[in-house]
C-alpha positions as CSV (number, residue, x, y, z in Angstrom):
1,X,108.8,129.1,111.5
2,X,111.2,131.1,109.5
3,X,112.9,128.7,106.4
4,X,116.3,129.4,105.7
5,X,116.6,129.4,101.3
6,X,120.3,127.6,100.7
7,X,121.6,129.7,97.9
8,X,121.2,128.4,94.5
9,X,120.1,124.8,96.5
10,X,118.3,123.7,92.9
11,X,121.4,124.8,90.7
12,X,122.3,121.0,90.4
13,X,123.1,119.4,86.8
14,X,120.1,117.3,85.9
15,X,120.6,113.7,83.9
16,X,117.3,112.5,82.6
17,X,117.1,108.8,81.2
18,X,116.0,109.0,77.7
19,X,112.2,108.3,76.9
20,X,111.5,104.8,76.0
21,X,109.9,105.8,72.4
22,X,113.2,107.7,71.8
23,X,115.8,104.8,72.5
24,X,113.5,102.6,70.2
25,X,112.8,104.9,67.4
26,X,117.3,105.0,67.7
27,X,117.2,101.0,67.7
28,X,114.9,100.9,64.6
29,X,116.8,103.2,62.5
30,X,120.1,101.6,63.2
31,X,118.5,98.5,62.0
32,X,117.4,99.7,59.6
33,X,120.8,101.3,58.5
34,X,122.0,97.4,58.5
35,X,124.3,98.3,61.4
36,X,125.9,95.6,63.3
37,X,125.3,95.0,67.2
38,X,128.5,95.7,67.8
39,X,128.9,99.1,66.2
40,X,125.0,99.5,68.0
41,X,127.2,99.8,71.5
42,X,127.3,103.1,72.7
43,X,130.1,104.1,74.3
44,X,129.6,103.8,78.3
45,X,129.3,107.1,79.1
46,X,126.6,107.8,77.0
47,X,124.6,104.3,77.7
48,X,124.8,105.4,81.7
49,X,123.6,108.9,80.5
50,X,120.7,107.4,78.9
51,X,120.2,104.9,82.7
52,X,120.6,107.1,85.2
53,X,118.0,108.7,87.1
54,X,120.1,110.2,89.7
55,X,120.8,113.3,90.9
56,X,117.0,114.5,90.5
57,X,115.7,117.3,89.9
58,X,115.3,119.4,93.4
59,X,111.9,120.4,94.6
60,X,112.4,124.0,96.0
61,X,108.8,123.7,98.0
62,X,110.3,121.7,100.3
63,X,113.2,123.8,102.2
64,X,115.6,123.5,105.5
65,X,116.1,125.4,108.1
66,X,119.9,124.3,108.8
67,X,122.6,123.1,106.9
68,X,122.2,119.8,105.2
69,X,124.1,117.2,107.3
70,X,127.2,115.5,105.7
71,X,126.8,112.1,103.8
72,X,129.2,110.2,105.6
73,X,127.1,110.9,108.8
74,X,124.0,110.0,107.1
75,X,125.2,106.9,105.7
76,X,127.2,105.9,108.6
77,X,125.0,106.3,111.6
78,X,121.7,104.3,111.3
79,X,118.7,102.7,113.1
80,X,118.4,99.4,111.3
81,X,117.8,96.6,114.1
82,X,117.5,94.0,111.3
83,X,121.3,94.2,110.7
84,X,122.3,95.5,113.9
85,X,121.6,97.7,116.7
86,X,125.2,99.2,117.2
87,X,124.8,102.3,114.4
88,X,128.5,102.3,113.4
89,X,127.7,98.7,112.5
90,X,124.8,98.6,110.3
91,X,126.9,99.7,106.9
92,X,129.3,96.9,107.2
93,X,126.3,94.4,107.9
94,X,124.5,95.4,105.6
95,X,126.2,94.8,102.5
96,X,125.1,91.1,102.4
97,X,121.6,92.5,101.7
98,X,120.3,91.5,98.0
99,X,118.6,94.4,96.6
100,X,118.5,93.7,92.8
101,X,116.1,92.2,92.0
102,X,113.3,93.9,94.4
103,X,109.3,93.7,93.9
104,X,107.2,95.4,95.9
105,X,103.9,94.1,95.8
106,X,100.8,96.1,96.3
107,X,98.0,94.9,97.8
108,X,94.5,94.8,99.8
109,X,91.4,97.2,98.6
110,X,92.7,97.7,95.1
111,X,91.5,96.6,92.0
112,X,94.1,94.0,91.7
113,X,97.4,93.4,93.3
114,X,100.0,94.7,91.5
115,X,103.5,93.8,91.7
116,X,105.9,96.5,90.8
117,X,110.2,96.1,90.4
118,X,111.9,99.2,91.1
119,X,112.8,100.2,87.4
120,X,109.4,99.8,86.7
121,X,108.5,102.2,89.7
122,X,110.9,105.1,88.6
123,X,110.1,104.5,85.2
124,X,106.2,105.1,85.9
125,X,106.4,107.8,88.4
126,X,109.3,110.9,88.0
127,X,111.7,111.6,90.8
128,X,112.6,114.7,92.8
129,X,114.6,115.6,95.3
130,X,113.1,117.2,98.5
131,X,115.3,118.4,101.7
132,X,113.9,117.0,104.8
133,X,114.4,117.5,108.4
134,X,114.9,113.8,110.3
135,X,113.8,113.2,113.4
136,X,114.4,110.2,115.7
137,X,112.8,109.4,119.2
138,X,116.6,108.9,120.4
139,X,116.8,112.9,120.6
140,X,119.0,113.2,117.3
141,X,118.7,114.8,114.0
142,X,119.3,115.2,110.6
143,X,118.9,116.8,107.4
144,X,118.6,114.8,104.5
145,X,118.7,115.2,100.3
146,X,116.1,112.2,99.8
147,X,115.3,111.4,95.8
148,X,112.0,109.8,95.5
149,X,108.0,110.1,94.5
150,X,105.1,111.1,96.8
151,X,103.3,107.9,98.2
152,X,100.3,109.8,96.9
153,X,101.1,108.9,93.2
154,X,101.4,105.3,94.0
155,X,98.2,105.2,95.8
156,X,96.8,107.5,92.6
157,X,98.5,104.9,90.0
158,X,96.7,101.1,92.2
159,X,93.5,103.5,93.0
160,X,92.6,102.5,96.4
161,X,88.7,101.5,97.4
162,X,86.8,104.0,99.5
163,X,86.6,101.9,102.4
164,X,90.3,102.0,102.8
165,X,91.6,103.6,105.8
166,X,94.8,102.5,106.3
167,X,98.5,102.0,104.5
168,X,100.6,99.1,106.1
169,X,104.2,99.0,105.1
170,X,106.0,96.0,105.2
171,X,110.1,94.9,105.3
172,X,111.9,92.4,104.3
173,X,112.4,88.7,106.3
174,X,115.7,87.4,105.4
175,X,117.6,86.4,108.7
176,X,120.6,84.7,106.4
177,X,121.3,88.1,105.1
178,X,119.8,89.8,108.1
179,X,122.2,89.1,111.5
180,X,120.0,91.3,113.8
181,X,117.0,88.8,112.6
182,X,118.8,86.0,113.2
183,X,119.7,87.1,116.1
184,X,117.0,89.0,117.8
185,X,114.3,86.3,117.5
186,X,111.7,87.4,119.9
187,X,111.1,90.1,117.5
188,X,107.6,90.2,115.7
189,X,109.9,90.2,112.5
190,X,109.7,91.4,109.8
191,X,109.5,94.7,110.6
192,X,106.2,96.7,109.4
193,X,104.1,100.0,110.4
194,X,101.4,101.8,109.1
195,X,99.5,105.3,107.9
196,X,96.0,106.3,108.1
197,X,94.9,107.2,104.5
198,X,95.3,111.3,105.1
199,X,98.8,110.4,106.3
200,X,99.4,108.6,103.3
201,X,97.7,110.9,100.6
202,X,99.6,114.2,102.6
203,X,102.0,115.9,100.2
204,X,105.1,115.6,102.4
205,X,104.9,111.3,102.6
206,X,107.6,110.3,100.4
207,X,108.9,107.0,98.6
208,X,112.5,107.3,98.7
209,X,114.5,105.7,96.1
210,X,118.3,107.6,96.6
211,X,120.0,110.2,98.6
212,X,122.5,112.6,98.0
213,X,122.4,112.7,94.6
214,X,122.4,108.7,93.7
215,X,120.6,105.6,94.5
216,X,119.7,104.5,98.2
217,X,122.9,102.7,100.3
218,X,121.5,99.8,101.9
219,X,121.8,100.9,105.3
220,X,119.6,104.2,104.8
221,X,117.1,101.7,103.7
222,X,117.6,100.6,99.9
223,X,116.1,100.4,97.2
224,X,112.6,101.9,98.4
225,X,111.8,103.3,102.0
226,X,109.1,105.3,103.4
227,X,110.3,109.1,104.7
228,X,108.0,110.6,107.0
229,X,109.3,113.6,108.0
230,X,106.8,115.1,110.5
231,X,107.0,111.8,112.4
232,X,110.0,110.2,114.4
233,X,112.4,107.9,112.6
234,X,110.9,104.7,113.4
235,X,107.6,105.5,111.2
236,X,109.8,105.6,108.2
237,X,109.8,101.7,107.0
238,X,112.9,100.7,105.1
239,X,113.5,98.4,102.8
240,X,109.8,97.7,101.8
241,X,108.7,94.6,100.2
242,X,104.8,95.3,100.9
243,X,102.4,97.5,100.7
244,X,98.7,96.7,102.0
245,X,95.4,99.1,102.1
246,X,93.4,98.2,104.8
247,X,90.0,98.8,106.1
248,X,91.5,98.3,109.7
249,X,94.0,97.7,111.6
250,X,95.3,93.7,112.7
251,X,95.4,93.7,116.0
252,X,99.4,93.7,115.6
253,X,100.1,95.4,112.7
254,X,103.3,97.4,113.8
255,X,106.5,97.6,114.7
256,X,107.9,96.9,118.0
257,X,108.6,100.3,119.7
258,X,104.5,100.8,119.8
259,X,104.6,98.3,123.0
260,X,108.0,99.1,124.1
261,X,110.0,101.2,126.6
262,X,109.4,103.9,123.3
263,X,106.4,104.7,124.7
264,X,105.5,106.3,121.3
265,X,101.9,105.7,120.2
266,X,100.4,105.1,116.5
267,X,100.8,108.2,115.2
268,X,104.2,109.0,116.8
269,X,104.8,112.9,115.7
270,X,107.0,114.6,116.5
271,X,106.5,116.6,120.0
272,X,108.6,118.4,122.3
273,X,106.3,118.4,125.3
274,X,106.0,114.0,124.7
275,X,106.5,112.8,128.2
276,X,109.7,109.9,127.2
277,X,111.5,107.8,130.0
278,X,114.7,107.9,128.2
279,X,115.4,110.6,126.4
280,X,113.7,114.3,126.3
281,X,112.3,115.6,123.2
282,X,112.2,119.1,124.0
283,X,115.6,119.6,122.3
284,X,117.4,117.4,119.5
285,X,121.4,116.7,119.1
286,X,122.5,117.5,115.3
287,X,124.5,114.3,113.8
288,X,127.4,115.4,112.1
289,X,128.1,119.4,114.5
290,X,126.7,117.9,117.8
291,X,124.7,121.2,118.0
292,X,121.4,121.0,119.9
293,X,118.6,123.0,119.1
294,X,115.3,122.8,120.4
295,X,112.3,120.2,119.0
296,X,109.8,122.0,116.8
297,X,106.5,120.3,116.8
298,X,105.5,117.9,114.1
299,X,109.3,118.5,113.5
300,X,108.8,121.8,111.8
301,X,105.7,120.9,109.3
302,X,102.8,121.7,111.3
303,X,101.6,123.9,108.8
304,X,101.1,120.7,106.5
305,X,100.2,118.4,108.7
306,X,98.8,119.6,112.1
307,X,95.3,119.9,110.5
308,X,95.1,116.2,109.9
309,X,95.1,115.5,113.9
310,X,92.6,118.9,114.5
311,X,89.9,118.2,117.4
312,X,86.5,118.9,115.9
């Protein structure tokens, strides 16, 4: 597959949060200096400076083969059946969704669980930015600027047991905040799916923390998703709350469209030739230019993934 390099696509101005030994080291020496907290204040700017982890720095392995797809259609056109399953509705619906504070706790055959806040997340592991093709079963596309960290240094970071041959991803239960919970309840809520180990440890499996340049909007799945680009949409967990490695599978461990009119099995990757009772996946509508252009298998990353499902 031919990639298309956008000219100067990593020329972005990078804002790095100042190291923690450097912002206490500053906080010693003003005290030092007898300085008062309030002339201690830094002026806004510089404090947000000093916060901000966002835009990232972009990984130019990682290229597109069209034009990314505008922000408005990213952010305004989104799969999310806990709020809603009218698209156009999810962004309004989902503003009642508390994400701060957020844990993620991480669990199974580890060492120990190990509960990790956000911050603590972005502080332990750096961030990129990586341009991914987005596929969903529906037949439509994207392409999107995701900020994030490789699920492979997490696993590195809670060092997984060898008999672990699974990663189970698990959302959020709130049906007060939630109106498609509350509403929907014949839904094996909450929402959850799952990777084999290769999945998980493959290069391109990404943990998703922004978009476009600043932290994730709740609709597109905030504050941490899953963003598995060789697979359709619905692999991709959002809002994640847990994270289990498993020796096997529960006998339901996933989401919904596994047993529905989706037809889509475990591994779900993308595939053109996929036999689909609603919608054909031999071509795939652009969101944003309604141009259609034909499926590529594994969605245009076979040549990293397509080994990991080789017949021996």
């Amino acid at each position: 597959m031919a990639h298309i390099r956008i000219p100067k696509a990593w020329d972005i101005p990078e804002q790095e949060a100042t190291s923690e030994h450097v912002y206490l080291n500053r906080r010693k020496f003003l005290a030092a200096m007898g300085i008062t907290a309030a002339v201690q204040i830094l002026p806004r700017r510089l404090q947000a400076a000093e916060n901000s982890l966002y835009p990232a720095k972009r990984n130019p392995r990682f290229l597109l083969d069209r034009t990314i797809t505008d922000e408005k259609a990213v952010t305004h056109y989104n799969n999310f059946i806990e709020f809603s399953d009218e698209k156009d509705q999810v962004s309004v619906l989902a503003s009642g969704l508390q994400t701060d504070p957020w844990t993620v706790l991480v669990s199974g055959l580890i060492d120990r669980a190990q509960t990790f806040d956000i911050p603590k997340l972005t502080r332990l592991i750096p961030l990129e930015e990586r341009l991914y093709r987005h596929r969903c079963v529906e037949g439509w596309s994207m392409a999107v600027p995701w900020i994030g960290f490789p699920l492979k240094a997490l696993i590195d970071l809670v060092r997984p047991k060898p008999e672990a041959k699974y990663v189970r991803f698990l959302s959020f239960y709130r049906p007060d905040e939630a109106p498609g919970q509350k509403r929907m309840t014949s839904y094996p809520w909450p929402y959850s799916d799952a990777l084999t180990m290769a999945e998980a440890m493959n290069e391109l499996t990404f943990l998703a923390t922004g978009l476009y340049g600043h932290e994730l909007p709740k609709q597109n799945g905030a504050p941490i998703r899953l963003v598995v680009p060789w697979k359709f949409g619905f692999k991709s967990v959002k809002s994640i709350v847990a994270i289990e490695f498993l020796d096997f599978l529960p006998k339901k461990p996933l989401t919904y469209w596994h047993d529905s009119s989706y037809g889509s099995d475990f591994f779900a990757n993308v595939d053109p030739q996929v036999m689909h009772p609603r919608w054909s996946q031999a071509t795939e509508r652009l969101i944003g230019t309604g141009e259609v252009r034909p499926t590529l298998p594994y969605n245009g990353y076979g040549a990293f993934v397509a080994h990991l499902y080789a017949k021996p």
